[in-house]
Short mmCIF file of the C-alpha atoms (twelve columns), coordinates in Angstrom:
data_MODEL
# 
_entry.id   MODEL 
# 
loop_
_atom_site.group_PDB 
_atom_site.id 
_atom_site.type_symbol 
_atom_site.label_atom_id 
_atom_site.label_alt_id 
_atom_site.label_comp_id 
_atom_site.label_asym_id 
_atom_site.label_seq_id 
_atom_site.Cartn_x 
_atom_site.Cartn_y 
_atom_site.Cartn_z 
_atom_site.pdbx_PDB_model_num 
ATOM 1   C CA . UNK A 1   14.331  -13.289 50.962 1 
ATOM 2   C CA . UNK A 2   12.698  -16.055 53.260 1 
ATOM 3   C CA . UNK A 3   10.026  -18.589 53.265 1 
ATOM 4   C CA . UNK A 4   6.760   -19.502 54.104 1 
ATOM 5   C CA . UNK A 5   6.390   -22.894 55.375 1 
ATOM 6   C CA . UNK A 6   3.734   -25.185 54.757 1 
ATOM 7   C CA . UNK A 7   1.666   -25.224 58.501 1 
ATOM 8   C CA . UNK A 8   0.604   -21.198 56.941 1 
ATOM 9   C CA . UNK A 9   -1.788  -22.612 55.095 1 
ATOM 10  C CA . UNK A 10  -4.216  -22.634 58.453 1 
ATOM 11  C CA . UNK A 11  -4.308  -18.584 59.444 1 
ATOM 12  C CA . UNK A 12  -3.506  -17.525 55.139 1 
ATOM 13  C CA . UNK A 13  -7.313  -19.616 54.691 1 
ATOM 14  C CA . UNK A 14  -8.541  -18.021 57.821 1 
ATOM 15  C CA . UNK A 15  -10.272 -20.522 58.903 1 
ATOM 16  C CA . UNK A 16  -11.438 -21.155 62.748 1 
ATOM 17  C CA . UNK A 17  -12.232 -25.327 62.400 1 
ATOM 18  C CA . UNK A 18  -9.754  -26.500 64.882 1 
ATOM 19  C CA . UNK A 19  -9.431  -29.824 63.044 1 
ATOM 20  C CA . UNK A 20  -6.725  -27.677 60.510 1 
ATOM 21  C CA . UNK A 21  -4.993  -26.426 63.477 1 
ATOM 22  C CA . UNK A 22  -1.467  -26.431 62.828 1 
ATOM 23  C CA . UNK A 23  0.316   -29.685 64.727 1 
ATOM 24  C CA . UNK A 24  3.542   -29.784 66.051 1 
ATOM 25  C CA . UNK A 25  6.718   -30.705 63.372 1 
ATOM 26  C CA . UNK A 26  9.745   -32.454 63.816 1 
ATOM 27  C CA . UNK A 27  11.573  -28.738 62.868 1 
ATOM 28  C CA . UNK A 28  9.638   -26.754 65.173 1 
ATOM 29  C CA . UNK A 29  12.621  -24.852 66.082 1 
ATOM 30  C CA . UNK A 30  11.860  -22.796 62.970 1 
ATOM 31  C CA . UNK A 31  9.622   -20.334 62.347 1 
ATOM 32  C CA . UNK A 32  6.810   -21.223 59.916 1 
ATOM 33  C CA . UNK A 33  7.648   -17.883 58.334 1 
ATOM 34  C CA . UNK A 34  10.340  -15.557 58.032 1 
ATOM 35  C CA . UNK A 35  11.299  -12.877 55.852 1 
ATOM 36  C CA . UNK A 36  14.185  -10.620 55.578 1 
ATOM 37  C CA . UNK A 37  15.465  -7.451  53.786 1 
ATOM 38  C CA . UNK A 38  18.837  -7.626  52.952 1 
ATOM 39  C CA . UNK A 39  21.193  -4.953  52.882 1 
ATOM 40  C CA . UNK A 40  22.926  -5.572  50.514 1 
ATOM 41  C CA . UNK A 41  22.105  -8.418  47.579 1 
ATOM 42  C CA . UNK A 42  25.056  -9.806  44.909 1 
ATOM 43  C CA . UNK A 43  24.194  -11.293 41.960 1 
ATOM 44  C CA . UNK A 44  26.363  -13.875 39.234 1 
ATOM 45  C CA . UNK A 45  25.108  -14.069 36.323 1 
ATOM 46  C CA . UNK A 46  25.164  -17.401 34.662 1 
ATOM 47  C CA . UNK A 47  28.510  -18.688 33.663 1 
ATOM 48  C CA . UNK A 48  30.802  -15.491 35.335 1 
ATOM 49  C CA . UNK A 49  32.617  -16.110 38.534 1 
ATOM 50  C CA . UNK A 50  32.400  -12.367 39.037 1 
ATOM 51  C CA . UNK A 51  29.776  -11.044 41.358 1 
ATOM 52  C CA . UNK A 52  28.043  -7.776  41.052 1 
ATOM 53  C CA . UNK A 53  25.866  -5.851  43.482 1 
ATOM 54  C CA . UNK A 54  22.073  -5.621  42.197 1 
ATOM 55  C CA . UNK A 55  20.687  -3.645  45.603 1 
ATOM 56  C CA . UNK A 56  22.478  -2.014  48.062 1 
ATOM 57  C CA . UNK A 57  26.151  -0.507  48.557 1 
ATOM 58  C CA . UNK A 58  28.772  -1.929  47.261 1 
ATOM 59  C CA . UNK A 59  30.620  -3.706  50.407 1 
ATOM 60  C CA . UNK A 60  34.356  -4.128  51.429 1 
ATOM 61  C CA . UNK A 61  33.788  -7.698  51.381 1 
ATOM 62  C CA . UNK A 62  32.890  -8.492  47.497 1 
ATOM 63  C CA . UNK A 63  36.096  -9.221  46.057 1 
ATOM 64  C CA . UNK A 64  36.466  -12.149 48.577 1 
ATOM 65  C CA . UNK A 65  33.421  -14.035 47.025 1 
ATOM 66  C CA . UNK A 66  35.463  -14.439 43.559 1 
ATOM 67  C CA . UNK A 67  36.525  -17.951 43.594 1 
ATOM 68  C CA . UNK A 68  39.954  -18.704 45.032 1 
ATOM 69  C CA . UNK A 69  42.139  -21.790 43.651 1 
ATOM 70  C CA . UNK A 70  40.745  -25.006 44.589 1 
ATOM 71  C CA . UNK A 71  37.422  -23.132 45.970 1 
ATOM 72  C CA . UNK A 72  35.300  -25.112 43.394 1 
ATOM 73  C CA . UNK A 73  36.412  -28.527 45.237 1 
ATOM 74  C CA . UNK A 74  33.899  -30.710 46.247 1 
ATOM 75  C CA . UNK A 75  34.140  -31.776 49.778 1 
ATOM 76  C CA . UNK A 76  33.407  -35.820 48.842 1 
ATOM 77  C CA . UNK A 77  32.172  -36.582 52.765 1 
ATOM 78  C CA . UNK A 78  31.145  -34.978 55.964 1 
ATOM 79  C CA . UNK A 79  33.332  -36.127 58.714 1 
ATOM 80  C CA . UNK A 80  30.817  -37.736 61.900 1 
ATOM 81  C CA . UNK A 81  27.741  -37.473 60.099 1 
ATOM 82  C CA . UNK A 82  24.837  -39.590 61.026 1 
ATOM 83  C CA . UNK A 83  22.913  -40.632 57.783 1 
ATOM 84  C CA . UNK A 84  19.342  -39.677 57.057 1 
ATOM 85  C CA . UNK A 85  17.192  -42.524 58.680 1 
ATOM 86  C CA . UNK A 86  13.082  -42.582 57.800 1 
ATOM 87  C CA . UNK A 87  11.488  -42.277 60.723 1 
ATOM 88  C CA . UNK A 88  8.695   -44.297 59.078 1 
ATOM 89  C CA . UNK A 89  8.863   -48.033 58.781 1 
ATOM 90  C CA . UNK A 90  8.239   -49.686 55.290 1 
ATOM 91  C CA . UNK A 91  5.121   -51.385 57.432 1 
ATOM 92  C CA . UNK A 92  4.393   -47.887 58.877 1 
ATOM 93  C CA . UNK A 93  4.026   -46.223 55.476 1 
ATOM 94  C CA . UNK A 94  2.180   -49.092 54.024 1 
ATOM 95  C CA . UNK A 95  -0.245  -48.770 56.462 1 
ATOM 96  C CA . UNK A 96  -0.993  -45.081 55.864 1 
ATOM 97  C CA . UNK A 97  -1.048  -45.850 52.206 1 
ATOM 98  C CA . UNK A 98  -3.281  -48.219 53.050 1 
ATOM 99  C CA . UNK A 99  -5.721  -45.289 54.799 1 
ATOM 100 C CA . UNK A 100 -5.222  -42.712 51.843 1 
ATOM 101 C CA . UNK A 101 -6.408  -45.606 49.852 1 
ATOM 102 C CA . UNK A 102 -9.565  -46.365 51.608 1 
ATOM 103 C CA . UNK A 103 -9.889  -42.530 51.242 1 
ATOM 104 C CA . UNK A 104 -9.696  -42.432 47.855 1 
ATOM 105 C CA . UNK A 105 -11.999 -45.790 47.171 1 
ATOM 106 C CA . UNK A 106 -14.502 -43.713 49.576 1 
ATOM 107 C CA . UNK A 107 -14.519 -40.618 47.288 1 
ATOM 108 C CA . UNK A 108 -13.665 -38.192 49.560 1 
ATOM 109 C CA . UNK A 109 -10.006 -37.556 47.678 1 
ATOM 110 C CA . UNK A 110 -8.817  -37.719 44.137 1 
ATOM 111 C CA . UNK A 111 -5.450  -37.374 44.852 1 
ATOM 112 C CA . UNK A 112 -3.287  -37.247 48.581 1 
ATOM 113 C CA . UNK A 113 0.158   -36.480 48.455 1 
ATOM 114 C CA . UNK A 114 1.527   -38.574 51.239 1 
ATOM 115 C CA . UNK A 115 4.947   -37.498 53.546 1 
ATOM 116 C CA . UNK A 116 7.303   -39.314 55.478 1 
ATOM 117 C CA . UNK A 117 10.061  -37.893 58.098 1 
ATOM 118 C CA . UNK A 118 13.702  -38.605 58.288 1 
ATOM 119 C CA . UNK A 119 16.290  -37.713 60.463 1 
ATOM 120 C CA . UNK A 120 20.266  -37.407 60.528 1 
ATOM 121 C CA . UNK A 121 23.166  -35.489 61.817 1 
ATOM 122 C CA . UNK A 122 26.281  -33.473 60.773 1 
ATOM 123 C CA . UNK A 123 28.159  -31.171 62.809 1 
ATOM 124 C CA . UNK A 124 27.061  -27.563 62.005 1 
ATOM 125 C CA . UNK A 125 30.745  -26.195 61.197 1 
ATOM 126 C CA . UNK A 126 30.380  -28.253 58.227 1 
ATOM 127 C CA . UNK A 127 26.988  -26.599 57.206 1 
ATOM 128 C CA . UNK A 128 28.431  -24.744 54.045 1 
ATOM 129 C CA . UNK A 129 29.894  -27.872 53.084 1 
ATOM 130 C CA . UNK A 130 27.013  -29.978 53.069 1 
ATOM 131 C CA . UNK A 131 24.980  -27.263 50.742 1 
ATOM 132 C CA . UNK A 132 27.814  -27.531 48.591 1 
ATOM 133 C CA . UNK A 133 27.771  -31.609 48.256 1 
ATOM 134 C CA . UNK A 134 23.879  -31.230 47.891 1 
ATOM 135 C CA . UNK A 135 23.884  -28.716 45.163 1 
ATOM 136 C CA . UNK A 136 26.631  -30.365 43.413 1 
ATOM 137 C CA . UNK A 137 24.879  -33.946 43.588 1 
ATOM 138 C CA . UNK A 138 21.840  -32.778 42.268 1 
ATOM 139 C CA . UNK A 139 21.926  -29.696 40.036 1 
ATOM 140 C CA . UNK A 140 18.499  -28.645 41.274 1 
ATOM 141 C CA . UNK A 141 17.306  -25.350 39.652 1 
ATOM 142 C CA . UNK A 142 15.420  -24.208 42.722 1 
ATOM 143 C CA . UNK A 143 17.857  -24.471 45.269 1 
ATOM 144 C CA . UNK A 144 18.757  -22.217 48.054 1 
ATOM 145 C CA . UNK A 145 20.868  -22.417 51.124 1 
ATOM 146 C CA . UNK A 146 19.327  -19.348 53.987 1 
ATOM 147 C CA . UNK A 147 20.878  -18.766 57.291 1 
ATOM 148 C CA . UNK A 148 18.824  -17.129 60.847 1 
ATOM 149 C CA . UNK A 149 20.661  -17.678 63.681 1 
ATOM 150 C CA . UNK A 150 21.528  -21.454 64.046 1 
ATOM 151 C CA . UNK A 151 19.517  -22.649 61.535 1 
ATOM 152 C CA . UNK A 152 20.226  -23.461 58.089 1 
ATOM 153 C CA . UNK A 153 17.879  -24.743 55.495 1 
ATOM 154 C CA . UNK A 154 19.873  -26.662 52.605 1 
ATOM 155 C CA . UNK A 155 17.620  -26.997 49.690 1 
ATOM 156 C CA . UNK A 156 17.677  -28.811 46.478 1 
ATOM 157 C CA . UNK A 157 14.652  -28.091 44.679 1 
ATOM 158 C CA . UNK A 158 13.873  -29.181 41.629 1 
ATOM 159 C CA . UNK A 159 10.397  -27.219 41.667 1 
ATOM 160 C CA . UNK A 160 8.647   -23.786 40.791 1 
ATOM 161 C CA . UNK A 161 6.004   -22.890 43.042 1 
ATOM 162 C CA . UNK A 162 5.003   -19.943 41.803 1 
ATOM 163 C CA . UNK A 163 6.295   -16.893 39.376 1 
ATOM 164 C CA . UNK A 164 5.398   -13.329 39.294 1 
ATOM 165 C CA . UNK A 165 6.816   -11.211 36.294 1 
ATOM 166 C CA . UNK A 166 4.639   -7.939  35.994 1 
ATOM 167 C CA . UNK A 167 1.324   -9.254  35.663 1 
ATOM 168 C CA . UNK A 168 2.472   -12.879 34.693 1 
ATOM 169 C CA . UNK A 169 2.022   -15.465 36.489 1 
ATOM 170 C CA . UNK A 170 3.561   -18.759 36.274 1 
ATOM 171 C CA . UNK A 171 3.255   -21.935 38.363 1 
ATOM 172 C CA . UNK A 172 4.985   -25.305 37.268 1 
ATOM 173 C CA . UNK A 173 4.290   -28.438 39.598 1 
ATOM 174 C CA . UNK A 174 6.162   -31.837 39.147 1 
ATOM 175 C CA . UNK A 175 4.141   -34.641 39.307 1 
ATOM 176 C CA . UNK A 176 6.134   -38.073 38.169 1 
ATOM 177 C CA . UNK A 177 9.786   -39.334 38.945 1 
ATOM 178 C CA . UNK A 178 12.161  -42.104 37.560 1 
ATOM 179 C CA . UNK A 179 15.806  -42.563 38.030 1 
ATOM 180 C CA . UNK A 180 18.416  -41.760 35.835 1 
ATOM 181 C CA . UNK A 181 19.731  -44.563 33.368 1 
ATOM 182 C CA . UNK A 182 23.633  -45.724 33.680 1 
ATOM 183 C CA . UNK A 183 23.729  -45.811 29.721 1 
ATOM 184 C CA . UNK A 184 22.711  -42.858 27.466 1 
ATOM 185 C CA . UNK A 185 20.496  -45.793 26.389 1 
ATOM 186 C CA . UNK A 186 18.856  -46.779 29.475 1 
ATOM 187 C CA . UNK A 187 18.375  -42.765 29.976 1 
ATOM 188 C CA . UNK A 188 16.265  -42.294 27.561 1 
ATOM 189 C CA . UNK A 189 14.497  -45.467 28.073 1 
ATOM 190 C CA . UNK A 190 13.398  -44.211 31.823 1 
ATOM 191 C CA . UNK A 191 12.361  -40.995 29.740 1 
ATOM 192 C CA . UNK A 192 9.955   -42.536 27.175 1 
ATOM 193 C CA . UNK A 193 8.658   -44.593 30.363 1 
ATOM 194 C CA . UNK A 194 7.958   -41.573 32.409 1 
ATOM 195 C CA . UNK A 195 6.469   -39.677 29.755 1 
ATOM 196 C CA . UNK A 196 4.074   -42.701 28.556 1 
ATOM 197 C CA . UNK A 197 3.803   -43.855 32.190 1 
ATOM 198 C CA . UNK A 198 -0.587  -43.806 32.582 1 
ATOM 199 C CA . UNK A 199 -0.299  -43.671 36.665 1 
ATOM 200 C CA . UNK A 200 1.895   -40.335 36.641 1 
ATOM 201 C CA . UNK A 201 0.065   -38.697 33.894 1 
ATOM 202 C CA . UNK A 202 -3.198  -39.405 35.794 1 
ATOM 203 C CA . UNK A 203 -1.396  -37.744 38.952 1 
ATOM 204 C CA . UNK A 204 0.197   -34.839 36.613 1 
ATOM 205 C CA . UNK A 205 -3.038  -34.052 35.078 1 
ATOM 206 C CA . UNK A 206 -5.138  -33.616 38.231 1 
ATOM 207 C CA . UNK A 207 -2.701  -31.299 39.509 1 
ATOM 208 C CA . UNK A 208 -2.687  -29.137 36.363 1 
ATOM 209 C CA . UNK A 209 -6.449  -29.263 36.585 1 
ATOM 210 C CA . UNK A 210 -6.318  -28.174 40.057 1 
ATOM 211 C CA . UNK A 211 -3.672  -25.376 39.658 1 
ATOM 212 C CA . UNK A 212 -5.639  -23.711 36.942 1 
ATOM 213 C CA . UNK A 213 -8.210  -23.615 39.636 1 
ATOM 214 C CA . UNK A 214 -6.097  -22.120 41.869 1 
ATOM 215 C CA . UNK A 215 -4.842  -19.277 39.435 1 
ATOM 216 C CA . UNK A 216 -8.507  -18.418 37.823 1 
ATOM 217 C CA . UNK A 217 -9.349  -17.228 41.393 1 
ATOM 218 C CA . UNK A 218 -6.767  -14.039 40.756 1 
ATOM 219 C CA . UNK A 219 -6.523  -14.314 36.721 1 
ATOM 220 C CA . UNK A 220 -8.239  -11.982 34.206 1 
ATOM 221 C CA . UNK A 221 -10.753 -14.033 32.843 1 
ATOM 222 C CA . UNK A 222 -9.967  -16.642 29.372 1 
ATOM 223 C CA . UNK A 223 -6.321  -16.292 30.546 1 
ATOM 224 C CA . UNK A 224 -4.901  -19.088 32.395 1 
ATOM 225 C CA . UNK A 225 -3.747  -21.528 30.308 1 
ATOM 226 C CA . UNK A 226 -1.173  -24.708 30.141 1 
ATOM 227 C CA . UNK A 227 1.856   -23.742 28.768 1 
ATOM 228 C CA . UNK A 228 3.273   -27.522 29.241 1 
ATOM 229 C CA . UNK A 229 1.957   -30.986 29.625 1 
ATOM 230 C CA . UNK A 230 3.675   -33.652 30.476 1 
ATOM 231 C CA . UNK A 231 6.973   -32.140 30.094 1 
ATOM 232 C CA . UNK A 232 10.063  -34.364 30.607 1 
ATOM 233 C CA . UNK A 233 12.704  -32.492 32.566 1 
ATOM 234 C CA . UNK A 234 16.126  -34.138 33.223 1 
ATOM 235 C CA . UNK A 235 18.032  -33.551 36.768 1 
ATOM 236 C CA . UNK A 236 21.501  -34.436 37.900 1 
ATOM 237 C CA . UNK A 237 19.581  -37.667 39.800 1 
ATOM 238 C CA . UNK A 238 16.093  -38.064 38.465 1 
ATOM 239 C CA . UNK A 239 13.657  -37.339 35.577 1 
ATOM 240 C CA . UNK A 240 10.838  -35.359 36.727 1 
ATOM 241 C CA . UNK A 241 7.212   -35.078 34.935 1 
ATOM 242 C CA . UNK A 242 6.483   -31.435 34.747 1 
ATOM 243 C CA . UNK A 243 3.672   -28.832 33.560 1 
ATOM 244 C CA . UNK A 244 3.558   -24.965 33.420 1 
ATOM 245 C CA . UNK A 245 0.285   -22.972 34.145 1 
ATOM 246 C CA . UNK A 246 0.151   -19.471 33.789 1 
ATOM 247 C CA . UNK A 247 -2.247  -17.179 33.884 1 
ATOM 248 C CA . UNK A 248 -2.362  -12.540 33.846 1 
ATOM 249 C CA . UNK A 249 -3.399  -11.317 37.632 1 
ATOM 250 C CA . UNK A 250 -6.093  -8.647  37.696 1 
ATOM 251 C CA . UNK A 251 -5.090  -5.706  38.417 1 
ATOM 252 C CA . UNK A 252 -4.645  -4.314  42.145 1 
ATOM 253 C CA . UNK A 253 -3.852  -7.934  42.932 1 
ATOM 254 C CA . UNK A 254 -1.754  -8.160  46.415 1 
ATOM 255 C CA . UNK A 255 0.166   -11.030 47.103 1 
ATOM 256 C CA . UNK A 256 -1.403  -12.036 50.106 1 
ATOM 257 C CA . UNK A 257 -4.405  -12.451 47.681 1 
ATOM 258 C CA . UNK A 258 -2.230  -14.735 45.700 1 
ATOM 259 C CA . UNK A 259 -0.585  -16.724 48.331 1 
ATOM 260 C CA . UNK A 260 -4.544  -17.008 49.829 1 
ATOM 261 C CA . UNK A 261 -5.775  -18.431 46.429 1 
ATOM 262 C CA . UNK A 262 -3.001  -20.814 45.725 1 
ATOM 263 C CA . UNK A 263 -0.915  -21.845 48.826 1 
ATOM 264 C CA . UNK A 264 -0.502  -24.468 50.032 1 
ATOM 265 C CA . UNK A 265 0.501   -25.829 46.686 1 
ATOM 266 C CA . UNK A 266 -1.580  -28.690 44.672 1 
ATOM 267 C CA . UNK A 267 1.202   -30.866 44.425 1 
ATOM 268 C CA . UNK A 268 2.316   -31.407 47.949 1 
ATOM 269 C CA . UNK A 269 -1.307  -31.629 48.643 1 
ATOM 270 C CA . UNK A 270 -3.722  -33.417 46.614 1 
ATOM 271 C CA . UNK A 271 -7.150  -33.158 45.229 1 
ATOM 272 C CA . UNK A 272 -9.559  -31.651 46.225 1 
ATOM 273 C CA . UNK A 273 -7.099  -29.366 48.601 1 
ATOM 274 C CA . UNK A 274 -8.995  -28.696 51.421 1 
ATOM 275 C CA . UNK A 275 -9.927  -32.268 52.074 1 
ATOM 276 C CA . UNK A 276 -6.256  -33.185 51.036 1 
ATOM 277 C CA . UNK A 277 -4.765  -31.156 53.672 1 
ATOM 278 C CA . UNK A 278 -7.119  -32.562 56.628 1 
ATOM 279 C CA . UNK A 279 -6.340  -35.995 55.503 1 
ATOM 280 C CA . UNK A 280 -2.411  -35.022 55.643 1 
ATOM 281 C CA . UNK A 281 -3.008  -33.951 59.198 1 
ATOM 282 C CA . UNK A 282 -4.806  -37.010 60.332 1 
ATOM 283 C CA . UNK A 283 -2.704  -39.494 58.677 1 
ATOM 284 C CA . UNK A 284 0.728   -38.290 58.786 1 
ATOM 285 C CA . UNK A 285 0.323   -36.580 62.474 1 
ATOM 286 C CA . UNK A 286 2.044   -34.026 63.066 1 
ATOM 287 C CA . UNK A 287 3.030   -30.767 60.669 1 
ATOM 288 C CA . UNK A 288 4.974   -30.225 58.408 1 
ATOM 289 C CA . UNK A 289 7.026   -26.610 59.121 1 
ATOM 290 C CA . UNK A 290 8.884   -25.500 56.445 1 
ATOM 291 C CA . UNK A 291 8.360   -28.752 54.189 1 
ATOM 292 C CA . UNK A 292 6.252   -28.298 51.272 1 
ATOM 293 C CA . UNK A 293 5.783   -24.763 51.746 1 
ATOM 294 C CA . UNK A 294 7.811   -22.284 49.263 1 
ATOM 295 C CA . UNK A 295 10.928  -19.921 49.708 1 
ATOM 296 C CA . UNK A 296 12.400  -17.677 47.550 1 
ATOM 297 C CA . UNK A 297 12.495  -13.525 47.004 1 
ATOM 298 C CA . UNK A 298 10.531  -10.669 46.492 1 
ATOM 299 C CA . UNK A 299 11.799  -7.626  44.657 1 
ATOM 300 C CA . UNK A 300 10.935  -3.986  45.232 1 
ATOM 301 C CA . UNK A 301 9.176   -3.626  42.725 1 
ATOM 302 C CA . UNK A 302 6.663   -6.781  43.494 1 
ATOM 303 C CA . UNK A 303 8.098   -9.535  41.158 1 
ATOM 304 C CA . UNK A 304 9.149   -12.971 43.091 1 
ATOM 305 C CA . UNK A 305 10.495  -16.636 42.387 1 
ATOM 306 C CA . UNK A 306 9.765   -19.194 45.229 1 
ATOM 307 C CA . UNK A 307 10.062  -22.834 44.857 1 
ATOM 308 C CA . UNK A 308 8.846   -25.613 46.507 1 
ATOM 309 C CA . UNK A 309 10.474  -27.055 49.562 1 
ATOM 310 C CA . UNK A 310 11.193  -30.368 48.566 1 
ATOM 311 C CA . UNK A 311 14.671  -32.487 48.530 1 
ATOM 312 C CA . UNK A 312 15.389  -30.174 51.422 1 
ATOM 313 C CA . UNK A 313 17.106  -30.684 54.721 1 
ATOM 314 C CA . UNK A 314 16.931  -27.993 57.952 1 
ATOM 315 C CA . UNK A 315 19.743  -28.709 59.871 1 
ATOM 316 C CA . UNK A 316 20.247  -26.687 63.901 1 
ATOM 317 C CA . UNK A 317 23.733  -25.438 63.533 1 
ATOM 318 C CA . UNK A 318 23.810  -25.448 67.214 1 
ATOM 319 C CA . UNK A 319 23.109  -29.592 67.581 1 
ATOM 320 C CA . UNK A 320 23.565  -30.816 63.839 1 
ATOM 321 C CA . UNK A 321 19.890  -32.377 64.192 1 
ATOM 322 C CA . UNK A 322 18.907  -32.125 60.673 1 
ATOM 323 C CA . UNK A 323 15.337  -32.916 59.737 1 
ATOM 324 C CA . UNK A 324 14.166  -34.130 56.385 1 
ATOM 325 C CA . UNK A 325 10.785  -35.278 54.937 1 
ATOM 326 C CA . UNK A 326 10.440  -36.697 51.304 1 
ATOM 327 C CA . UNK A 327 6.600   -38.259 49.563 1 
ATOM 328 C CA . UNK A 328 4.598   -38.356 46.717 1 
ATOM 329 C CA . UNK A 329 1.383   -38.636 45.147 1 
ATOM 330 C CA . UNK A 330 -0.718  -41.194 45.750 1 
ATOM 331 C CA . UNK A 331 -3.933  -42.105 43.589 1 
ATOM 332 C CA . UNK A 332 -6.002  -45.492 43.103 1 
ATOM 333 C CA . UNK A 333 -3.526  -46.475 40.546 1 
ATOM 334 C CA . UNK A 334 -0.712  -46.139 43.070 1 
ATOM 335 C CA . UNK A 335 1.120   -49.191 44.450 1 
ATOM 336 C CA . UNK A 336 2.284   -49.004 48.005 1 
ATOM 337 C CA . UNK A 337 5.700   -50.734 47.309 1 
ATOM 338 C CA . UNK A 338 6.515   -48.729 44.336 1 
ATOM 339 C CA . UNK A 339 5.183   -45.637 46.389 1 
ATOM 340 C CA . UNK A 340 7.528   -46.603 49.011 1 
ATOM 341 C CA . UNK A 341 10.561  -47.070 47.062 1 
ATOM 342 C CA . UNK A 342 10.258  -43.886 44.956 1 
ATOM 343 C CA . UNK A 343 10.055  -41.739 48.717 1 
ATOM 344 C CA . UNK A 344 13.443  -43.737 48.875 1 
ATOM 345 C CA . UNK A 345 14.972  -42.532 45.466 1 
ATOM 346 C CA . UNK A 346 13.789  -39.280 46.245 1 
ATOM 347 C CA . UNK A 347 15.756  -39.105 49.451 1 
ATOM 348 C CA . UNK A 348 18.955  -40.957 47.859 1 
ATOM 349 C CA . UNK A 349 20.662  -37.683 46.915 1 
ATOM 350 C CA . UNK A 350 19.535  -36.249 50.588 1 
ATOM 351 C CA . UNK A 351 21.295  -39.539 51.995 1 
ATOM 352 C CA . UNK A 352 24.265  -39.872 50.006 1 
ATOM 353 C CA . UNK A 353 25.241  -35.726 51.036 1 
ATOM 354 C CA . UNK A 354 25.467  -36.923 54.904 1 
ATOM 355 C CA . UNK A 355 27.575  -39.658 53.474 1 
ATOM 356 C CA . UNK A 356 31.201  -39.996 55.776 1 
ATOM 357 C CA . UNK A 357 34.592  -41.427 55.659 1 
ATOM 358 C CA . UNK A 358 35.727  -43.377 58.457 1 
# 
């Protein structure tokens, strides 16, 4: 179980151009990596309050993790939080949209996925507690909640970065967000807009073009294909725009031969990647750590699951400095304002987790 964060990408491409040099991030306290082997893991399958051990011994400990009366309780606020603030101005992100659109009008991008940082506090005793308001709020398929040390990394993620099942492999990146409706009417409103929506499509589309990329590098040849378009897939908070690629690996194919061919994910990058990722650098100045990098697990016998890291805070138990960063696509057919306010939907569920009483 672990992660790898996103400032990898430099020494997994290998390359010695000092210009893709890693830069400092706002999170630097953790490690742009880290993997562990658990001792023991526990399992629930879906719908059972009853765990069961899938690796290891069976510990002393495993009948406290059945749910106790009230456990399933909600804690509704975080007593002496400090809300997420964007570090950002509206001004100061319109003026880096500004730059990734000169970019774009220049030719030397396609497609820049563009990241702002936030920053709040909540005391670290409450750090269980705060997962538990985020993954209630949001319902996020991909989330995960790891502890090393101090640090925790609460994450709500509604995205598949990559798949491995035998020799399958599956990637599925979101590209296009909308709110949810009040009504079942509006709902499905928001839906049909999404889906028929010709700016996200355009974004969704390049991705999926550049993912297949990505996975012919490792795929037996004539198989990668798109499972999904343009799928509509409905969250707690938002209705995302998704697509699933998949393609069957080669055989002898390591994962560090995957991770090289694919990572740093399209989506959180842009197209083409390599010129997407030193644009990131330039305009959004510093790194990213963990953000838009993937965690998840490996199993013994080589399968894995990791997500993106996206709708994601890292919080220092130590200090309660939590660190968040939330973006999106940008292409010629972007608006700023519109770019701008979706960054702030997309941190709304984020915000409203550090909300407090008093």
């Amino acid at each position: 179980f672990g992660w790898i964060g996103y400032d990898a990408h430099h020494p997994l491409a290998g390359h010695d151009d000092a210009g893709l040099a890693p830069l400092t991030s706002p999170s630097s306290e953790f490690p742009v990596m880290h993997w562990n082997e658990p001792e023991v893991v526990v399992a629930w399958k879906p719908g059972s309050d009853t765990p069961e051990v899938v690796h290891g011994p069976t510990p002393d400990w495993l009948d406290g993790l059945r749910p106790s009366e009230g456990s399933t309780q909600v804690p509704q606020a975080v007593p002496a939080a400090v809300p997420l603030t964007p570090l950002w101005t509206r001004d100061e992100y319109l003026e880096r949209f500004e730059a990734v659109h000169r970019a774009l009008r220049r030719g030397d991008l396609y497609e820049m996925n563009l990241c702002m940082p936030w920053r709040g506090d909540a005391p670290g005793a409450d750090a269980w507690d705060l997962f538990r308001r985020l993954a209630h709020t949001t319902r996020a398929p991909h989330s995960a909640f790891i502890q090393k040390g101090n640090l925790r990394i609460h994450s709500a993620s509604p995205e598949r970065f990559l798949q491995k099942q035998g020799a399958r492999l599956t990637s599925q990146p979101i590209k296009g967000t909308i709110r949810r409706g009040a009504t079942e009417e509006e709902d499905q409103r928001l839906r049909d807009t999404l889906a028929n929506d010709e700016k996200e499509r355009a974004e969704n589309v390049m991705i999926v073009d550049l993912v297949r990329n990505d996975l012919s590098r490792v795929a037996k040849p004539a198989s990668v294909q798109v499972d999904e378009l343009f799928g509509v897939h409905s969250f707690a908070t938002v209705h995302q725009l998704i697509s699933t690629v998949s393609c069957e690996l080669r055989d002898d194919t390591s994962l560090l031969d995957i991770m090289r061919a694919t990572f740093p994910m399209g989506s959180m990058t842009g197209a083409p990647k390599e010129s997407a990722v030193r644009h990131i650098a330039a305009l959004e100045g510093q790194g990213r750590g963990i953000y838009s990098g993937c965690l998840g697990y490996q199993t013994p016998e080589g399968d894995f699951d990791l997500n993106v890291v996206i709708r994601t805070m890292l919080q220092d138990q130590s200090t309660g400095a939590i660190h968040a960063t939330v973006g999106g696509a940008i292409t010629l057919l972007a608006d700023g304002n519109q770019e701008h306010e979706e960054c702030l939907l997309k941190a709304r569920a984020l915000r409203e987790c550090l909300r407090h009483e008093g």
